[in-house]
NULORO-726503 format. One record per residue: residue number from 1; z, y, x of N, C-alpha, C, O in turn. Coordinates in Angstrom, 1 decimal. Layout:
// NULORO-726503
{semi NUM; {Z; Y; X}; {Z; Y; X}; {Z; Y; X}; {Z; Y; X}};
...
This chain:
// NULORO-726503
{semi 1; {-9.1; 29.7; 8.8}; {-7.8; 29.3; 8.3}; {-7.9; 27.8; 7.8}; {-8.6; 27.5; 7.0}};
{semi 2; {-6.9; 26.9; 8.6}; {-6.8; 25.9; 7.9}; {-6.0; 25.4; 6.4}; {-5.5; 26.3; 5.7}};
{semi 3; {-5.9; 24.2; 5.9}; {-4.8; 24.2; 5.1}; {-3.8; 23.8; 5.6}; {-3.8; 22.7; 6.2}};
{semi 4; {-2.9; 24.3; 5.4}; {-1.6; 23.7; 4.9}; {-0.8; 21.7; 4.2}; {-0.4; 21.4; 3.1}};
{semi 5; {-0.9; 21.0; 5.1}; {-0.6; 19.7; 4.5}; {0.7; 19.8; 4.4}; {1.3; 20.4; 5.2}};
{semi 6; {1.3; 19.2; 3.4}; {2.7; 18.8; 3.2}; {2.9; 16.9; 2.6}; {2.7; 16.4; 1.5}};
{semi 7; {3.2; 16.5; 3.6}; {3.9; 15.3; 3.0}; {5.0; 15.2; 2.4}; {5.9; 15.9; 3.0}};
{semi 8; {5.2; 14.7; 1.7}; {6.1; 14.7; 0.8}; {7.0; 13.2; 0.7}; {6.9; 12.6; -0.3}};
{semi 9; {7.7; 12.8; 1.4}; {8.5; 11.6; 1.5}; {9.8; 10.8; 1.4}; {10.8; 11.5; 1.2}};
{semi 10; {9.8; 10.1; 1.4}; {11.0; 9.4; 0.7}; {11.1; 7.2; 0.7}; {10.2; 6.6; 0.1}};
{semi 11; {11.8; 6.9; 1.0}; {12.1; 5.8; 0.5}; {11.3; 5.2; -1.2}; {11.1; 5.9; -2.2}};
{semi 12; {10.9; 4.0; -1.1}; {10.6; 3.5; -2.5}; {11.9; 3.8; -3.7}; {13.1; 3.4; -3.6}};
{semi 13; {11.3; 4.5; -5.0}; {12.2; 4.3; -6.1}; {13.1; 5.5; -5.6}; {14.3; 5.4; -6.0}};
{semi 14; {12.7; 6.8; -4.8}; {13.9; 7.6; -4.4}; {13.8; 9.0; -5.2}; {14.2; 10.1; -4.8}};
{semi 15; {13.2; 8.7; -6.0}; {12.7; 10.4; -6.7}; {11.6; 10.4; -6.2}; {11.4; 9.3; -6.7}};
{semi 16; {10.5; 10.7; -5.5}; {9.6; 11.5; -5.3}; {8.6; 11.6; -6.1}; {8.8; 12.8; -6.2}};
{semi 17; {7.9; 11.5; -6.8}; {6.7; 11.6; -7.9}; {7.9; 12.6; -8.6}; {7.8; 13.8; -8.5}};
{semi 18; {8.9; 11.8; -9.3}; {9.5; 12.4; -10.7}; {10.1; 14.2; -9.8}; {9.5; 15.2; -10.3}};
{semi 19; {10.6; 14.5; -9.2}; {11.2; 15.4; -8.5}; {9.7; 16.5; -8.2}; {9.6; 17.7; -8.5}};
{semi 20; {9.1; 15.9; -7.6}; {7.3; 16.4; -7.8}; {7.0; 17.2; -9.1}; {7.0; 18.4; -9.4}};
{semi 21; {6.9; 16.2; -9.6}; {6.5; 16.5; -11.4}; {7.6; 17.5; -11.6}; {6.9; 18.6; -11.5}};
{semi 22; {8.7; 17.8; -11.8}; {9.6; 18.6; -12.2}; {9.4; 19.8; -11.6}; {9.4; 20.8; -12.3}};
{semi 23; {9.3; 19.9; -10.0}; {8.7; 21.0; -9.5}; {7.7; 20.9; -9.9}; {7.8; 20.8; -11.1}};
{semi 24; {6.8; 21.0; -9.7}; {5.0; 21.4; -10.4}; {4.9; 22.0; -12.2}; {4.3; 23.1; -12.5}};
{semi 25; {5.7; 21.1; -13.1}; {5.9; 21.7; -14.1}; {6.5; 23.3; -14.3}; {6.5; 23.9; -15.4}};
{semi 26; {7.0; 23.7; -13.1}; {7.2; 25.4; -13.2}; {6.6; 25.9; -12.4}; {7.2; 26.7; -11.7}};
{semi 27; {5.6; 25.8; -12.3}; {4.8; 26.8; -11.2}; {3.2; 27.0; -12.0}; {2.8; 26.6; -13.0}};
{semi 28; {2.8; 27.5; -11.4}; {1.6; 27.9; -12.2}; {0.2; 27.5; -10.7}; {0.4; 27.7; -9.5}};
{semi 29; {-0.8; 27.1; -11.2}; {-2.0; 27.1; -9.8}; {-1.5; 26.0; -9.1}; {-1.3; 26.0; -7.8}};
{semi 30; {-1.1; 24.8; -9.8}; {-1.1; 23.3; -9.4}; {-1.8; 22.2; -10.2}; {-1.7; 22.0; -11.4}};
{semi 31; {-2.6; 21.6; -9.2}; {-3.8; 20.7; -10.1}; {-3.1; 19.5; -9.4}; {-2.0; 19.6; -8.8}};
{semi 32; {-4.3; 17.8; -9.7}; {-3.6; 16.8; -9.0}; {-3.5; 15.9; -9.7}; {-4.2; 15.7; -10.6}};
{semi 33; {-2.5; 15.1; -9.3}; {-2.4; 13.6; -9.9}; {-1.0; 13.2; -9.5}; {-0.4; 13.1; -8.4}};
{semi 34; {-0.6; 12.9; -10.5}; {1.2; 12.6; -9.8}; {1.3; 11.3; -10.9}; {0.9; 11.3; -12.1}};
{semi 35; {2.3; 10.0; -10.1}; {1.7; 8.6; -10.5}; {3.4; 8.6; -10.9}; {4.1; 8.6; -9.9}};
{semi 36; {4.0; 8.6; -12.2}; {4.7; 8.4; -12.8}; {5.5; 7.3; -13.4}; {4.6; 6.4; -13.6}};
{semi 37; {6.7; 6.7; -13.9}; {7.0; 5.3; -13.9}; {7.3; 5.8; -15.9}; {8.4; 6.4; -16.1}};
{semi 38; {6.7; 5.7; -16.8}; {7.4; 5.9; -18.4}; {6.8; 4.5; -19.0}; {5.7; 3.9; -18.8}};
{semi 39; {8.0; 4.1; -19.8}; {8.3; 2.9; -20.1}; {7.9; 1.4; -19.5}; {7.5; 0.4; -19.9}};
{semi 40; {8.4; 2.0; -18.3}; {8.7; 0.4; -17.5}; {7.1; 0.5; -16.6}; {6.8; -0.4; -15.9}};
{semi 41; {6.4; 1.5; -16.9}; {4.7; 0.7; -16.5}; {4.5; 2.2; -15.4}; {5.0; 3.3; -15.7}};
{semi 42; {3.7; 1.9; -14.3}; {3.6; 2.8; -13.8}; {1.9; 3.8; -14.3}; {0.9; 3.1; -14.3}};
{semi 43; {2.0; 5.1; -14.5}; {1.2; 6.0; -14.9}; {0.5; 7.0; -14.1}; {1.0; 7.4; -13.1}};
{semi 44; {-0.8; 7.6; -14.5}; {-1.2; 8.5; -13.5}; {-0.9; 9.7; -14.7}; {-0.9; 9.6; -16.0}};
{semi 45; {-0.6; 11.0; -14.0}; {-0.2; 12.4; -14.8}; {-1.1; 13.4; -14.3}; {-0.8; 13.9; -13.2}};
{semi 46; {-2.3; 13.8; -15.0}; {-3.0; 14.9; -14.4}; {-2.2; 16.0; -14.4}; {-1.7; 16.0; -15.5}};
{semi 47; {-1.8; 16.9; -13.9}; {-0.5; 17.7; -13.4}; {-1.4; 19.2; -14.1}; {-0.7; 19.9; -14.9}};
{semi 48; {-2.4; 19.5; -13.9}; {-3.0; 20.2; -14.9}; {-2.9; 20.5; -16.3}; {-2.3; 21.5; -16.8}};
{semi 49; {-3.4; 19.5; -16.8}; {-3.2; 19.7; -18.4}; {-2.9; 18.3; -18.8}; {-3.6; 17.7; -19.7}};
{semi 50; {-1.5; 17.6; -17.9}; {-0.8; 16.7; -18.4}; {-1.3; 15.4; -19.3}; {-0.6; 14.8; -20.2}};
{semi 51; {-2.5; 15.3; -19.0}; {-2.8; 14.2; -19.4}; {-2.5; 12.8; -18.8}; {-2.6; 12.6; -17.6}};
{semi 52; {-2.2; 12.0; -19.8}; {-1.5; 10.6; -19.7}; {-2.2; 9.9; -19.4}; {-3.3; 10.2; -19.8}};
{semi 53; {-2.2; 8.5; -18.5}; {-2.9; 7.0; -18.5}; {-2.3; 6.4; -17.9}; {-2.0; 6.8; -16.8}};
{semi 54; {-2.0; 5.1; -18.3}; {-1.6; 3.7; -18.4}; {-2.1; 3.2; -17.4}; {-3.3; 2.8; -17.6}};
{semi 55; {-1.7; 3.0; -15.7}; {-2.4; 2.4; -14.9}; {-2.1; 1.3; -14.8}; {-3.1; 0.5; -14.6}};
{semi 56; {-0.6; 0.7; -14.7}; {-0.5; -0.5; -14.9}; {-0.4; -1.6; -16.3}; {0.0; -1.4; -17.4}};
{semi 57; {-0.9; -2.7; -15.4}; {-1.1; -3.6; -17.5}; {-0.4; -4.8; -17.0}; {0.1; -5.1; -15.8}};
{semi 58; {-0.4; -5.5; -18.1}; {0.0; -6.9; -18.4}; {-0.9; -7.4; -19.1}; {-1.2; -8.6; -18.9}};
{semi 59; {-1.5; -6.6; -20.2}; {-2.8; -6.8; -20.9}; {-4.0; -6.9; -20.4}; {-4.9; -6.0; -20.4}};
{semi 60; {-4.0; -8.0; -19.8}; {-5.7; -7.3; -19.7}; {-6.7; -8.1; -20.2}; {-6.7; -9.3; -20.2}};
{semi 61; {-7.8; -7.1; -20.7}; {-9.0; -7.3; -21.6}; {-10.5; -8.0; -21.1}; {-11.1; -7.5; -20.2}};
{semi 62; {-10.8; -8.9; -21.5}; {-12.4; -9.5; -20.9}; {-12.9; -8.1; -20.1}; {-13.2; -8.2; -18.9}};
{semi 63; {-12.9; -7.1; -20.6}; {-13.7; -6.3; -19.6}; {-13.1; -5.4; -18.6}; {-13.7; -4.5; -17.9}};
{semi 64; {-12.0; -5.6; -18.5}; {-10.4; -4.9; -17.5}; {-11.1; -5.2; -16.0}; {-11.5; -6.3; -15.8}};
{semi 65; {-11.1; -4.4; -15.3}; {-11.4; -4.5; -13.6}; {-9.9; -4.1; -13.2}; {-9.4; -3.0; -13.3}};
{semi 66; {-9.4; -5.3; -12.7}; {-7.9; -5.0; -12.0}; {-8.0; -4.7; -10.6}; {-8.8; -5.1; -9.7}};
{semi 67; {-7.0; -4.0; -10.6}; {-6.6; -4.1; -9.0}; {-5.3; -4.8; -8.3}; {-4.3; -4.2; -8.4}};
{semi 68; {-5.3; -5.6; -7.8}; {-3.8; -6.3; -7.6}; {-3.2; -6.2; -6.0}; {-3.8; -6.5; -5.0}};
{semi 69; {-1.7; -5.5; -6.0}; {-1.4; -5.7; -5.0}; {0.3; -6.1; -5.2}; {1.2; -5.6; -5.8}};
{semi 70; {0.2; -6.9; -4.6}; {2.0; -7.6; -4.6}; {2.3; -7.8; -5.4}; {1.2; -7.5; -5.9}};
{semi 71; {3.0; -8.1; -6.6}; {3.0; -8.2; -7.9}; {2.5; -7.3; -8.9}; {2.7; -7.7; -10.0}};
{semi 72; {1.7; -5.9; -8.7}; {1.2; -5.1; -9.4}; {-0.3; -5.4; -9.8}; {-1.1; -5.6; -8.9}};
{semi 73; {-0.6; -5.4; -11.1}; {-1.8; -5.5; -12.3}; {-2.7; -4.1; -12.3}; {-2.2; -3.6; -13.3}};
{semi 74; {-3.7; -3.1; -11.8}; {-3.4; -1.4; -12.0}; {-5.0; -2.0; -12.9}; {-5.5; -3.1; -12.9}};
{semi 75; {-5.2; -1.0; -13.4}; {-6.3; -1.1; -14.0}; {-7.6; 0.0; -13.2}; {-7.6; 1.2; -13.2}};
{semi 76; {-8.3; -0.7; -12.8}; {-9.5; 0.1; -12.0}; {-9.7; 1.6; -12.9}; {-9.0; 2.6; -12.4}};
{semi 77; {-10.2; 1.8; -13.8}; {-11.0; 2.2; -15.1}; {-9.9; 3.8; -14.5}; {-10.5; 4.8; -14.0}};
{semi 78; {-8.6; 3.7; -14.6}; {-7.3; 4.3; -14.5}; {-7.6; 5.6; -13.3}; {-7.6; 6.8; -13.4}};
{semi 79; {-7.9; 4.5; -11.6}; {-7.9; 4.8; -10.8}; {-9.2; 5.9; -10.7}; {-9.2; 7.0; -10.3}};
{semi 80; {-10.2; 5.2; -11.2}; {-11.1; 6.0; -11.3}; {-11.2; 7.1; -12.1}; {-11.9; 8.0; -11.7}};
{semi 81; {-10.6; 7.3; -13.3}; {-9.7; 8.8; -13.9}; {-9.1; 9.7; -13.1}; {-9.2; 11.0; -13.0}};
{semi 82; {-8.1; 8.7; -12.1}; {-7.9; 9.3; -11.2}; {-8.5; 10.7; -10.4}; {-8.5; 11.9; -10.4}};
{semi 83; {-9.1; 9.4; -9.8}; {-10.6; 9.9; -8.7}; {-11.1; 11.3; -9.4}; {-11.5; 12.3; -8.9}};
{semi 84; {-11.1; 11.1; -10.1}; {-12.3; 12.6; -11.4}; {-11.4; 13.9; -11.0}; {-11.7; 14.9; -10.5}};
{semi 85; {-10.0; 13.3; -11.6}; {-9.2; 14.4; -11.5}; {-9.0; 15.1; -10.6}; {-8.9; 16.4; -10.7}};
{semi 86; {-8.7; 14.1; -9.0}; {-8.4; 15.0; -8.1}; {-9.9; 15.8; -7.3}; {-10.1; 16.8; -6.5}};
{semi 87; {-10.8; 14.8; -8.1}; {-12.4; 16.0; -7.6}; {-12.3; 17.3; -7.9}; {-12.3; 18.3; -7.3}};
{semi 88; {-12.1; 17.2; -9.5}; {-12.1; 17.9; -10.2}; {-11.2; 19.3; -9.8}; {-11.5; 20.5; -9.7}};
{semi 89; {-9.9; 18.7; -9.4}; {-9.2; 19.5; -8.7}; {-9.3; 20.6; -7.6}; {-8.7; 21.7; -7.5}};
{semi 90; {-10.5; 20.1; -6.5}; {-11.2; 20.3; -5.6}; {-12.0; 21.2; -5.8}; {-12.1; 22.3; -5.3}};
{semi 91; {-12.6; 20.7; -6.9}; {-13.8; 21.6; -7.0}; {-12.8; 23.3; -8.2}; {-13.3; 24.4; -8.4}};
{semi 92; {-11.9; 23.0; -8.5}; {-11.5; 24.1; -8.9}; {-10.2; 25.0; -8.5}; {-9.3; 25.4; -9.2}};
{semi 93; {-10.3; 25.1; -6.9}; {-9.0; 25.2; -6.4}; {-7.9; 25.9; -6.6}; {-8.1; 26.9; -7.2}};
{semi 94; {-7.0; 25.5; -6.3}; {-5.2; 26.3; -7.3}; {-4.7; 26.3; -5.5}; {-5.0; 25.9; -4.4}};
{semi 95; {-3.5; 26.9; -6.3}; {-2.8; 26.8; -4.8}; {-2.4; 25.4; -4.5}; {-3.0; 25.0; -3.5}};
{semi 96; {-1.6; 24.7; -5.0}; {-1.5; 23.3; -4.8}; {-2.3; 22.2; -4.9}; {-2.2; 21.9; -6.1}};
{semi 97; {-2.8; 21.5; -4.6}; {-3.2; 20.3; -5.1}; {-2.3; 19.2; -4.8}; {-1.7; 19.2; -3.7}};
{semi 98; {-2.2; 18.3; -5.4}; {-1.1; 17.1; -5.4}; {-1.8; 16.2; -5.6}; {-2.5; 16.2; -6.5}};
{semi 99; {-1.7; 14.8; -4.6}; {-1.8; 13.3; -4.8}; {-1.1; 12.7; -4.3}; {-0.6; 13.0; -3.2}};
{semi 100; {-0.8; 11.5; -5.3}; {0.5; 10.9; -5.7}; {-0.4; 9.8; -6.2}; {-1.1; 9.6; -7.2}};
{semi 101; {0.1; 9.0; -4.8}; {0.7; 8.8; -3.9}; {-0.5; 7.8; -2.8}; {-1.2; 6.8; -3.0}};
{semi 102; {-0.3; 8.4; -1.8}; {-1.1; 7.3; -0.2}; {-0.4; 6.4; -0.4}; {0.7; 6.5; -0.8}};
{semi 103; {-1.0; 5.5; -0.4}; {-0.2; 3.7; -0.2}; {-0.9; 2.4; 0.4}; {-1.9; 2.5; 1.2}};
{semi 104; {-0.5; 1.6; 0.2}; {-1.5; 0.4; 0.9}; {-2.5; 0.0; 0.3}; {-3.2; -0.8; 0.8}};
{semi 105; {-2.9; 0.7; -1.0}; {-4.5; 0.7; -2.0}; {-5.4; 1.5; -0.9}; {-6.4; 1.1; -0.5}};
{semi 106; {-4.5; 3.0; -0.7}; {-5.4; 3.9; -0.4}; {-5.8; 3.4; 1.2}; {-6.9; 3.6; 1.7}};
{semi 107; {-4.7; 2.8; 1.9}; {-5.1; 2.7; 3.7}; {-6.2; 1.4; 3.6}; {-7.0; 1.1; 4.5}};
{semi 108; {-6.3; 0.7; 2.2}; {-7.4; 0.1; 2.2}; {-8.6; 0.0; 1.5}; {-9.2; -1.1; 1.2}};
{semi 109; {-9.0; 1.1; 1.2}; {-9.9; 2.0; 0.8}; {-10.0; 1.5; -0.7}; {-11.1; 1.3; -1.2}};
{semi 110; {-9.1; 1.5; -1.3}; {-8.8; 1.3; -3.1}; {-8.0; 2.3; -3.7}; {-8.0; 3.5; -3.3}};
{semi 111; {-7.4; 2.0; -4.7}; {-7.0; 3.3; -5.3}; {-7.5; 4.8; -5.4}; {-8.5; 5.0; -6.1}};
{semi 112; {-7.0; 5.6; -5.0}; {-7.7; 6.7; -5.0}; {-8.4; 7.3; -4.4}; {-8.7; 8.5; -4.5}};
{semi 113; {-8.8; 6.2; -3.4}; {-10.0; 6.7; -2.3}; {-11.4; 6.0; -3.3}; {-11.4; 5.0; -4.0}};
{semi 114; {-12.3; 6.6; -3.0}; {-12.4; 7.9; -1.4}; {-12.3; 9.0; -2.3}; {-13.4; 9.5; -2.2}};
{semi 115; {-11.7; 9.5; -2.9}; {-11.3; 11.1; -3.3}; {-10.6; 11.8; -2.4}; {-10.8; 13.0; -2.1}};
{semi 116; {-9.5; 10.8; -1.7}; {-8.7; 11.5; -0.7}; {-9.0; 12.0; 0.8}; {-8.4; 12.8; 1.5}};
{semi 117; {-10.4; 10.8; 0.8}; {-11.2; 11.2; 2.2}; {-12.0; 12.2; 1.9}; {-12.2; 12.8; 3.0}};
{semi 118; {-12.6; 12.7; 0.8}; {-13.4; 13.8; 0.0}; {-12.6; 14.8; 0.3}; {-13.2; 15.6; 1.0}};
{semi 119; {-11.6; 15.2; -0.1}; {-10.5; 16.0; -0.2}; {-10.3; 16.5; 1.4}; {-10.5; 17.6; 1.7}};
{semi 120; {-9.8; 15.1; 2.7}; {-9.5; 16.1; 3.7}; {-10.7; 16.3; 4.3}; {-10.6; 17.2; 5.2}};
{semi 121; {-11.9; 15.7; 4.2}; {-13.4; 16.1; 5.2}; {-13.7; 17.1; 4.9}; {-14.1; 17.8; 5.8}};
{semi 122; {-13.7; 17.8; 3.3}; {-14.0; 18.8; 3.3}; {-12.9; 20.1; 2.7}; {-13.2; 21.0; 2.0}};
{semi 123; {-11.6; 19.8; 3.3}; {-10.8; 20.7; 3.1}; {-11.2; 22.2; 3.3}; {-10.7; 23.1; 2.6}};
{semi 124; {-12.1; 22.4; 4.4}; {-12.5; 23.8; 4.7}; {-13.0; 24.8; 3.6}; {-12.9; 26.1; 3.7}};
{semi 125; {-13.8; 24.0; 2.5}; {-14.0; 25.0; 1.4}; {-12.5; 25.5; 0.8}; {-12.6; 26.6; 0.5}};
{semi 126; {-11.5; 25.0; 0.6}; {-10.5; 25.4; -0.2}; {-9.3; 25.6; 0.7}; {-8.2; 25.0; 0.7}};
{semi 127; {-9.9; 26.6; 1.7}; {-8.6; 27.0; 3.0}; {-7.3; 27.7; 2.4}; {-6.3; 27.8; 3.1}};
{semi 128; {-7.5; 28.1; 1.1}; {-5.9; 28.6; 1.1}; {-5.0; 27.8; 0.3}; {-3.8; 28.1; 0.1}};
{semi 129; {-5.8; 26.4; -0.4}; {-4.9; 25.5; -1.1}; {-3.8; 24.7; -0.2}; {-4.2; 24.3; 0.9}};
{semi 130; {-2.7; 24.5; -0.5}; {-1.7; 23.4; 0.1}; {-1.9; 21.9; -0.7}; {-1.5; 21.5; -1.8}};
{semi 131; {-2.7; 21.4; 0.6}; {-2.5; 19.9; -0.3}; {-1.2; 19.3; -0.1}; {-0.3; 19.5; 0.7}};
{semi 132; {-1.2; 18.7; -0.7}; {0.2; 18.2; -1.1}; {0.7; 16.5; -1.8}; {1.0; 16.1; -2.9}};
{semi 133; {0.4; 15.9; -0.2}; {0.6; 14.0; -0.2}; {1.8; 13.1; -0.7}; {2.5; 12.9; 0.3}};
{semi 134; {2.2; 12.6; -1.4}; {3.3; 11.7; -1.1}; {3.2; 10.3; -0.6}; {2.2; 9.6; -0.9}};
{semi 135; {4.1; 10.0; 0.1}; {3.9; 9.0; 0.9}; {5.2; 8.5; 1.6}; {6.0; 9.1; 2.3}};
{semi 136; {5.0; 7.0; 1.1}; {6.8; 6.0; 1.2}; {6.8; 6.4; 2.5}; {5.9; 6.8; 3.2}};
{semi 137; {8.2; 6.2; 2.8}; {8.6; 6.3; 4.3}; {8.3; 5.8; 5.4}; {8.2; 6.3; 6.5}};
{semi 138; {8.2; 4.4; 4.7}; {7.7; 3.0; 5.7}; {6.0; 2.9; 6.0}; {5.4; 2.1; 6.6}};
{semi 139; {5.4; 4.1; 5.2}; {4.3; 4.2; 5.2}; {3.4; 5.5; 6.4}; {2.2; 5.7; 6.8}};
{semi 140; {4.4; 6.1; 6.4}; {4.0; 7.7; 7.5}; {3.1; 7.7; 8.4}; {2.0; 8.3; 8.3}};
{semi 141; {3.4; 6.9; 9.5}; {2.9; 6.6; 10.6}; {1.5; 6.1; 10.5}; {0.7; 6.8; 11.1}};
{semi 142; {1.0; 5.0; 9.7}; {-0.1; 4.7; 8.9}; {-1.0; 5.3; 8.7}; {-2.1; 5.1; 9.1}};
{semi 143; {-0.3; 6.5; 7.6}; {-1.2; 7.3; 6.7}; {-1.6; 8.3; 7.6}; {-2.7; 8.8; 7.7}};
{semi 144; {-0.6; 8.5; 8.4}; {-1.1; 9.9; 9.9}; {-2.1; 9.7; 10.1}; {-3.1; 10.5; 10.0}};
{semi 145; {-1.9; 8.2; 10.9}; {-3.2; 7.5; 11.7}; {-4.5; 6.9; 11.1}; {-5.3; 6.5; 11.9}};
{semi 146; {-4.6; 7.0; 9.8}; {-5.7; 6.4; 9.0}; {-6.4; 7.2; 8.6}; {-7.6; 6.9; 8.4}};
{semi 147; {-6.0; 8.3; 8.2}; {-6.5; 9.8; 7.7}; {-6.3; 10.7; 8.9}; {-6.1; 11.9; 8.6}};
{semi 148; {-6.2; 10.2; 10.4}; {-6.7; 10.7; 11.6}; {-6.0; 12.8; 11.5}; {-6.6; 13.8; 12.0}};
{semi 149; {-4.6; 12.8; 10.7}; {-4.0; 14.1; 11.0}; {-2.9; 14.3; 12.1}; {-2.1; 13.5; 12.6}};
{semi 150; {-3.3; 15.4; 12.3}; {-2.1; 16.1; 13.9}; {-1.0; 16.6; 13.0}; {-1.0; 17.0; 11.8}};
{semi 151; {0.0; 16.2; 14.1}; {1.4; 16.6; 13.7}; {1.7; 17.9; 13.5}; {2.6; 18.3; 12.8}};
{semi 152; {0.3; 19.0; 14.2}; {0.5; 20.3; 14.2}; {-0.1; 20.7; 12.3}; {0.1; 21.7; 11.6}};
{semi 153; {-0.8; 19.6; 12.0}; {-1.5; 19.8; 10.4}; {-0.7; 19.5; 9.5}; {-0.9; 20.0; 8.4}};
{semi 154; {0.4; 18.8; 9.6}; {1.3; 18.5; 8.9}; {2.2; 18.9; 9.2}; {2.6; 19.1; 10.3}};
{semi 155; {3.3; 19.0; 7.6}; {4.5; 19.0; 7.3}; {4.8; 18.1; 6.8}; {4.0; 17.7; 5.9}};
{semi 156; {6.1; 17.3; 7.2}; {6.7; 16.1; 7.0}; {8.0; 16.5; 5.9}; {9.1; 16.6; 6.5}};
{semi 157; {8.3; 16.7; 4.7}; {9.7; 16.8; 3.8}; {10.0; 15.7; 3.1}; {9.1; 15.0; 2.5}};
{semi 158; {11.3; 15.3; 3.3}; {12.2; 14.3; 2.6}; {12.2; 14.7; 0.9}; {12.0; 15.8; 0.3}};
{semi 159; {12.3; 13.9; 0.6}; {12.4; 14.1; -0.9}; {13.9; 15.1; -1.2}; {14.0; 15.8; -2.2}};
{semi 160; {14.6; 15.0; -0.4}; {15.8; 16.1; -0.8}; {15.3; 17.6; -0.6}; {15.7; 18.6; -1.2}};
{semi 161; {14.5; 17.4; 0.1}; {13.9; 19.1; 0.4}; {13.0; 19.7; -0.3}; {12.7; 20.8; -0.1}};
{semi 162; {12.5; 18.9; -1.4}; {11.2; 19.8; -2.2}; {11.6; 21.2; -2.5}; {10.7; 21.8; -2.0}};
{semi 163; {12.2; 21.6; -2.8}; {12.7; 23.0; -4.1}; {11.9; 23.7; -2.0}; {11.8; 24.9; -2.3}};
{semi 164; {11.6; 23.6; -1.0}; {12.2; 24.6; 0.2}; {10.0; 24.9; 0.1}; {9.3; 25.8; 0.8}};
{semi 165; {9.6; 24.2; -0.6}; {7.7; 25.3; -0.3}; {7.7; 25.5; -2.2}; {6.8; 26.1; -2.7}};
């Protein structure tokens, strides 16, 4: 038995993380990481037990390792909380797992890689979890081809469709 992929997509700024989170928050046997926008700064949300962090800064400290892409500041330290969580995740499988979000960090091996290469190389231990990707629109084709999945492994949903797995 394989897993189950679901991409999860949408346009930048179109709901998807926040619509995610609202689904996930009623279900029970969902782990992950879903990258959140509260008070202007973008956040990571362990979807588990809802813990908070501050990924992007303005502040940063003599010993801050940033990450910068296009006008965004993220704080390494963040990413790497990340990273824990969604091992973490891994290693304790639920029916869902969620990461949020593939982007041009991850196609260039930052952000939350390599957790996510961890995640599908050894998908085979956790065959009955649905992982569960999001990923901008303008980004699909990319993410297909860089994380080397068949069309037959994936499911492709618009951000209007969540409520349908």
């Amino acid at each position: 038995m394989t897993n189950k992929i679901i991409i999860l997509t949408g346009p930048v700024h179109s709901g998807k993380s926040t619509r995610l989170y609202d689904w996930a928050m009623k279900k029970k046997n969902v782990s992950g990481i879903i990258c959140l926008i509260r008070n202007s700064k973008r956040c990571l949300v362990s979807v588990k037990d809802g813990i908070i962090k501050e990924l992007e800064t303005d502040n940063i400290k003599g010993n801050d390792e940033i990450v910068e892409i296009c006008n965004y500041k993220f704080l390494e330290n963040v990413f790497e909380w990340g990273r824990e969580v969604i091992l973490n995740s891994f290693n304790s499988p639920q029916e869902y797992l969620i990461i949020d979000e593939i982007g041009k960090l991850e196609l260039e091996e930052k952000g939350l890689e390599p957790a996510i290469s961890f995640v599908l190389n050894n998908r085979i231990k956790i065959p009955r979890t649905v992982i569960l990707f999001v990923v901008r629109d303008k980004l699909i084709k990319q993410v297909i081809e860089h994380y080397k999945l068949s069309s037959d492994e994936c499911e492709i949903i618009s951000t209007d469709k969540i409520n349908l797995f």
